[in-house]
C-alpha positions in Angstrom: 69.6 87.6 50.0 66.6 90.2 50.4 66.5 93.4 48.8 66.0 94.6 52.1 69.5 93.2 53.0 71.3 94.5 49.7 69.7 98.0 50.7 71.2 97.8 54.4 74.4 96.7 53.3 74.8 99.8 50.8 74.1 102.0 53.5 76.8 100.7 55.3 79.5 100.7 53.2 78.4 103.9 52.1 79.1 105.1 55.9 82.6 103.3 55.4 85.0 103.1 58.6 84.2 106.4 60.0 83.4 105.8 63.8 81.4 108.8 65.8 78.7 110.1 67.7 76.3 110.8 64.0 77.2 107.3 62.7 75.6 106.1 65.7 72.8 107.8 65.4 72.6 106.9 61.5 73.0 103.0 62.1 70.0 103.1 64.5 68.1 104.9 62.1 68.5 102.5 59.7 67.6 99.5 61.9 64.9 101.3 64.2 62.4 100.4 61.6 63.4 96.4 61.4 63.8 96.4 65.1 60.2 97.9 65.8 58.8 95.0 63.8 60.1 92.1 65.9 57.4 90.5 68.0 58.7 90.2 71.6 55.6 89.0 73.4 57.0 86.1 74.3 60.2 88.0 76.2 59.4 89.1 79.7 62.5 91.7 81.2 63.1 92.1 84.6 64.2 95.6 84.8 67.0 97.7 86.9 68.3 95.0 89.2 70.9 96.7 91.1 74.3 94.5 91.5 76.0 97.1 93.4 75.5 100.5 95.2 76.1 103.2 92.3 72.9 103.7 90.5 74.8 102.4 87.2 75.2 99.3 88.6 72.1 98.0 87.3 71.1 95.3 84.9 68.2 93.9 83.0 67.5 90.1 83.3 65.3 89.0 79.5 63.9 85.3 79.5 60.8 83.7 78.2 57.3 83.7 79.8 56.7 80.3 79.8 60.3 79.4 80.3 60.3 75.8 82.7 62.2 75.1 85.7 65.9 73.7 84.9 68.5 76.4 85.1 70.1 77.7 81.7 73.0 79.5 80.7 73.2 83.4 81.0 75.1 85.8 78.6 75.6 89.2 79.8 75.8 91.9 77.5 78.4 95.1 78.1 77.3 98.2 75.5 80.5 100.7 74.1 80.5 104.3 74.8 83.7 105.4 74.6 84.2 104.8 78.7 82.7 107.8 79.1 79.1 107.3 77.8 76.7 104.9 76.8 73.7 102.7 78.6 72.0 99.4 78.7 69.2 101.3 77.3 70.2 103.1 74.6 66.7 105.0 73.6 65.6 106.4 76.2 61.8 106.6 74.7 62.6 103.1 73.2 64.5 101.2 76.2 64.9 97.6 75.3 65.2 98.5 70.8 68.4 98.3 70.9 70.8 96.5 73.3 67.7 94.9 74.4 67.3 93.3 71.4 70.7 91.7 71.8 69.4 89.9 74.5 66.1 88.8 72.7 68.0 87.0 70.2 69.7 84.9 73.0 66.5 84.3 74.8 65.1 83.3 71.7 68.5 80.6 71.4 67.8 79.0 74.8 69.5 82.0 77.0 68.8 84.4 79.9 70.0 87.4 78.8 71.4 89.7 81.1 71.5 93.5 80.0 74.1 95.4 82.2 75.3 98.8 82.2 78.7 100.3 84.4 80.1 103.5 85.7 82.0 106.3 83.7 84.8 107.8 83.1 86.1 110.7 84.0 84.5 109.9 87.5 85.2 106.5 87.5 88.4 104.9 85.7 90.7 101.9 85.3 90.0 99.4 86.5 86.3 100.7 87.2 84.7 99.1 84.0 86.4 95.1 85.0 85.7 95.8 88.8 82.0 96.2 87.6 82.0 93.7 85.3 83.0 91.2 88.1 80.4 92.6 90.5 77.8 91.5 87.5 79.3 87.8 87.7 79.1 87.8 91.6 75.3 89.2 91.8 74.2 86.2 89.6 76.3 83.6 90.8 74.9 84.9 94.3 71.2 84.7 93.2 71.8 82.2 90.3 68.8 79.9 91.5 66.4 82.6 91.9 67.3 83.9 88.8 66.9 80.0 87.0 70.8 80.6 85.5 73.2 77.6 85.3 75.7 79.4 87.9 78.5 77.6 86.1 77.7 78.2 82.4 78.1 82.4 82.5 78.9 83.9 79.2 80.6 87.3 78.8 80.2 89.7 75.9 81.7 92.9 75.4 81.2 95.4 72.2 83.7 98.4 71.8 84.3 99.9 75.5 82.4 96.8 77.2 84.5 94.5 75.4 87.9 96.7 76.6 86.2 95.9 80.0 85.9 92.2 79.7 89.0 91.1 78.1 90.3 94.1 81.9 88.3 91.4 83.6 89.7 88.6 82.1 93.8 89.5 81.9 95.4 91.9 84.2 97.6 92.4 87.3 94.9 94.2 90.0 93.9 93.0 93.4 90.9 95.1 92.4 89.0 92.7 90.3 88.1 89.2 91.5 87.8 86.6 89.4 85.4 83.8 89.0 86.1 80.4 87.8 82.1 80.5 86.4 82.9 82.4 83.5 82.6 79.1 80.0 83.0 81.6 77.5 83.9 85.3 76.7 82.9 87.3 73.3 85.0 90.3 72.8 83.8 92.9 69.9 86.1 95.6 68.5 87.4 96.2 72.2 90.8 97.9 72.9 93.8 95.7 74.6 96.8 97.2 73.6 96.3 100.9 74.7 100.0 101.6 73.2 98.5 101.9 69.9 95.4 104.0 70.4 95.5 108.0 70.8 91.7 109.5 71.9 90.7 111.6 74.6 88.0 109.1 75.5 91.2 106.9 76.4 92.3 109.4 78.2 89.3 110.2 80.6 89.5 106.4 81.4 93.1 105.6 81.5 94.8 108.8 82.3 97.5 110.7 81.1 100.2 109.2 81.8 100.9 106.6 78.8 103.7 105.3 80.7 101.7 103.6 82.9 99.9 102.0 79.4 101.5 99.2 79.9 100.6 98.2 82.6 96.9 98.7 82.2 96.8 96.8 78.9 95.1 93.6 79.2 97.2 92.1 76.3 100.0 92.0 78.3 98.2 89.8 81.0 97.0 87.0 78.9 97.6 83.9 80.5 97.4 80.2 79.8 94.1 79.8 82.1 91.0 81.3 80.8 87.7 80.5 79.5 87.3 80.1 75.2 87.2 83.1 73.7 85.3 84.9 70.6 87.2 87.8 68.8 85.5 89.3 66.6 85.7 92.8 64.2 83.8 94.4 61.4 85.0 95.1 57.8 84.3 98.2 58.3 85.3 98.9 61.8 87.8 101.3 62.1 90.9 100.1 61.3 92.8 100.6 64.9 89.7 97.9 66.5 90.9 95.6 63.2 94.1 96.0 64.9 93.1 95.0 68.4 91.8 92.0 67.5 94.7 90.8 65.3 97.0 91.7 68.2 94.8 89.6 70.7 93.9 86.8 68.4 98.0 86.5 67.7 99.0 87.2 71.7 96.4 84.1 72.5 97.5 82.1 70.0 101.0 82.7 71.1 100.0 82.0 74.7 98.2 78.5 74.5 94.6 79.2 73.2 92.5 78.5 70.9 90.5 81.4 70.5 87.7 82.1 67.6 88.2 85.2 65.2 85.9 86.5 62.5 85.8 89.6 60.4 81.9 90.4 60.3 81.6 91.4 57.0 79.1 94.0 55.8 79.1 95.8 58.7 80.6 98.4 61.1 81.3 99.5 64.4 77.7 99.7 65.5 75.8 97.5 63.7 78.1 94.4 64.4 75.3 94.6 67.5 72.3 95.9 66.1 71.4 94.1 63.5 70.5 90.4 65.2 67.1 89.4 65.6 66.7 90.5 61.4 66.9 88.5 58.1 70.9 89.1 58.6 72.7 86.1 60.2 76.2 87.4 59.7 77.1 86.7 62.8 74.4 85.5 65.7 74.6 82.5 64.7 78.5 81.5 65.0 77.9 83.2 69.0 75.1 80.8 69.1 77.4 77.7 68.2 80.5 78.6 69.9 78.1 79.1 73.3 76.8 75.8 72.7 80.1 74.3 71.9 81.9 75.7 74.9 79.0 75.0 78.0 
């Protein structure tokens, strides 16, 4: 283990479980500088492709230049922000550093990468985030030989909010979100799926007020015996009410059937569970890499 490493991991356990808007910022400080030294020449993005009419519904596609002809698998990417924030692009003077890179690091594993963003809350709320995420599926399946993806070998994965909206799409009772049979594999990171046990006005703007009605928007409670493999995953140092979350899904699929994947990235937290691949870290790219590979 590099120095380098040892250094990062210090900082982050120095940050501990604490979860807001200045630990974001201080997790992309730290990795800005790794991040900028990556050679992506090799990486060509196609930029703001728009899957449906409201100018978030846009996504980025990432593949390699001299990429050949047979169609591969796709992952698409959802980014966290709280339901009511967040982009594709997180930097705006640096647009591809961050969730771009996410995508890099698939590319660079035999993926097209597919950077999406969705609409917000307060404007836009359950089950906005799923109906959005379906759209994505539809756009590609729709243009999958254009595009060069294998229309049958899509791969979701959400972090934080985009994982709430994932596991929405995957498990739930609305004639809203249409479902796709295309969908091998889902990766779900430090999402919410039990809303019963989480208390923030960012749930709020998305959800509503009325907890009652929690219940019924939780995707726990909709797990059912048909669905793709899935990959739960949290951070050691994740707040411990996402820990939660993923203990209560892992159990409810177990419980229900599947056979779903769960790891507790350790080392890290909330944020840089995603920021980190593409570095001298492989505490957890490469398990995605195998379970993708496994599963297609």
């Amino acid at each position: 283990m590099t120095s380098q490493l040892l250094e990062i991991q210090k900082k982050i356990r120095d940050i501990g479980d604490i979860f807001n808007h200045e630990v974001v910022k201080d997790v992309y400080d730290i990795y800005k500088p790794l991040l900028r030294e990556i050679d992506n020449n090799h990486i060509t993005i196609e930029k703001n492709l728009s899957y449906g009419i409201h100018d978030r519904n846009l996504l980025d596609i990432h593949y390699l230049k001299n990429r050949d002809s047979a169609p591969l698998p796709a992952i698409i990417y959802l980014h966290g922000g709280g339901f009511v924030g967040g982009n594709k692009n997180a930097i705006e003077d640096e647009p591809d550093l961050i969730h771009g890179n996410i995508l890099n690091y698939f590319v660079n594993n035999g993926f097209i990468g597919i950077n999406a963003t969705y609409r917000l809350a307060p404007e836009f709320m359950y089950p906005s985030g799923a109906e959005d995420v379906s759209k994505i599926i539809q756009y590609l399946i729709k243009n999958s030989n254009k595009l060069g993806i294998a229309s049958n070998e899509i791969f979701l994965f959400g972090q934080s909010a985009g994982a709430s909206h994932v596991a929405s799409y995957l498990f739930n009772n609305s004639s809203k979100i249409e479902n796709f049979s295309n969908v091998a594999g889902c990766i779900l990171f430090s999402g919410a799926y039990d809303l019963s046990i989480i208390n923030s006005d960012a749930m709020i703007q998305y959800y509503g007020n009325k907890k009652d009605l929690y219940k019924s928007m939780s995707s726990i409670n909709y797990v059912k015996k048909e669905c793709c493999p899935i990959f739960i995953s949290v951070s050691e140092f994740d707040p411990p009410v996402f820990k939660k979350q993923g203990e209560l899904l892992y159990s409810k699929l177990l419980e229900s059937g599947h056979s779903p994947v769960f790891k507790v990235i350790q080392n890290h937290n909330h944020i840089s569970q995603v920021i980190h691949f593409n570095t001298n870290d492989s505490s957890i790219g490469p398990d995605l890499v195998n379970f993708i590979n496994e599963t297609k």
